[in-house]
N, C-alpha and C positions, 0 to 999 in steps of 0.2 A: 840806861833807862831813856825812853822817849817820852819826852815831857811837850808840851803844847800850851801857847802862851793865848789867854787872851789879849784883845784889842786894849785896854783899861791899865793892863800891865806895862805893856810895849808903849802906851800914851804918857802912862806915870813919870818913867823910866827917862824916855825921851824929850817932853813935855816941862815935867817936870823936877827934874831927873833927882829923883828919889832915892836915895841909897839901896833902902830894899830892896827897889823892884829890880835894879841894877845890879844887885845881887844876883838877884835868882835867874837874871838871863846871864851872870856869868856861870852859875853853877848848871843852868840848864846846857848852859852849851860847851861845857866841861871836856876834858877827853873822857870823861867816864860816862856821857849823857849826850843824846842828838838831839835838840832844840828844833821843835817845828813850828812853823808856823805858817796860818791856813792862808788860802788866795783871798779869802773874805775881807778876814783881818786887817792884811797890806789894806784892800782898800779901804774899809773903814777907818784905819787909822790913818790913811793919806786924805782922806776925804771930813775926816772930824776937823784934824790939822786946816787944811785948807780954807773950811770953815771959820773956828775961834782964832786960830793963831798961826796964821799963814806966815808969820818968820819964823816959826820954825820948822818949816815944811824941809828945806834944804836939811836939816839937823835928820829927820826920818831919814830923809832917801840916805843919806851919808852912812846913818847908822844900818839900814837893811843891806848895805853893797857892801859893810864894815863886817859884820856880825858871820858865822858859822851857822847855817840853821839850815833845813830841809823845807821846803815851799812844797806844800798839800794844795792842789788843785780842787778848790770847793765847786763840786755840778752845782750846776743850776737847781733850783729848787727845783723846779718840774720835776727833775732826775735822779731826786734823792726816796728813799724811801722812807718814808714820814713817821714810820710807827715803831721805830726805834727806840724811841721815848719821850714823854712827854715833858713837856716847856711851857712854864708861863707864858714867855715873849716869842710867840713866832719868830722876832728876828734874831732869838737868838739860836734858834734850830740849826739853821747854816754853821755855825761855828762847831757847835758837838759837835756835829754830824762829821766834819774837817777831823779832829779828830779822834772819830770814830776809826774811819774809814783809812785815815794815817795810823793805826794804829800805835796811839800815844796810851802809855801806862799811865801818865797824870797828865790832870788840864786845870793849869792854874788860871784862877778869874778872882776878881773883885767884886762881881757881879752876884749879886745875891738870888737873882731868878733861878742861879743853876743848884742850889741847895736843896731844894726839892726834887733834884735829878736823881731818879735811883737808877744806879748800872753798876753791872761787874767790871766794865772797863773803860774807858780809863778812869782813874782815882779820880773828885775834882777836890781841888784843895784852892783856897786863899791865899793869897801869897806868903802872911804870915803862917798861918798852918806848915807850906813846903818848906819855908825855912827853917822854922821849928822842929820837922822830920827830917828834912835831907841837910840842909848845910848845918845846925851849928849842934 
């Protein structure tokens, strides 16, 4: 299964390092599962870090060079084709769109904009939702 993390996850995880969220990027990136995660993302999450809590920035990069995952190159917005589906947050169109186009079976978020998201693919689930289905 290709599973696809948001930014909120991979922040929790590293951040704040959550047990949950640290779960689910172990079972995402399982030998049974390929863990993606989009070009957006990296930088959102190296650029929020930088931001609020710049000692932990080395903890990111540590972890992105550590971790098993697939890097999805997000186009430029110009370059995406926009009527895929609709999103409250424009900015968080980039991120589906990552994996759409990655072809990710689920896209876990914390993020409540994407719950209004209707698509056959990928699944979106909560972090607590994926757990609840795939790990336990």
């Amino acid at each position: 299964m290709r599973v696809m993390i948001d930014a909120n996850v991979l922040l929790s995880a590293v951040v704040f390092r959550s047990t949950n969220m640290l779960r689910v990027l172990e079972h995402a990136s399982s030998a049974d599962n390929e863990l993606l995660i989009s070009s957006w993302v990296v930088g959102e999450v190296r650029e929020v870090t930088r931001r609020k809590w710049p000692d932990r920035l080395t903890s990111v990069d540590t972890l992105l060079r550590a971790m098993r995952y697939e890097l999805i190159a997000t186009p430029p917005i110009a370059k995406m084709d926009t009527n895929l589906f609709e999103i409250r947050d424009p900015m968080d169109y980039p991120v589906l769109y990552s994996a759409v186009i990655g072809n990710a079976d689920v896209f876990v978020t914390g993020d409540r904009d994407f719950e209004d998201v209707t698509l056959e693919k990928p699944q979106i689930l909560s972090p607590a939702a994926y757990i609840r289905q795939y790990i336990t």
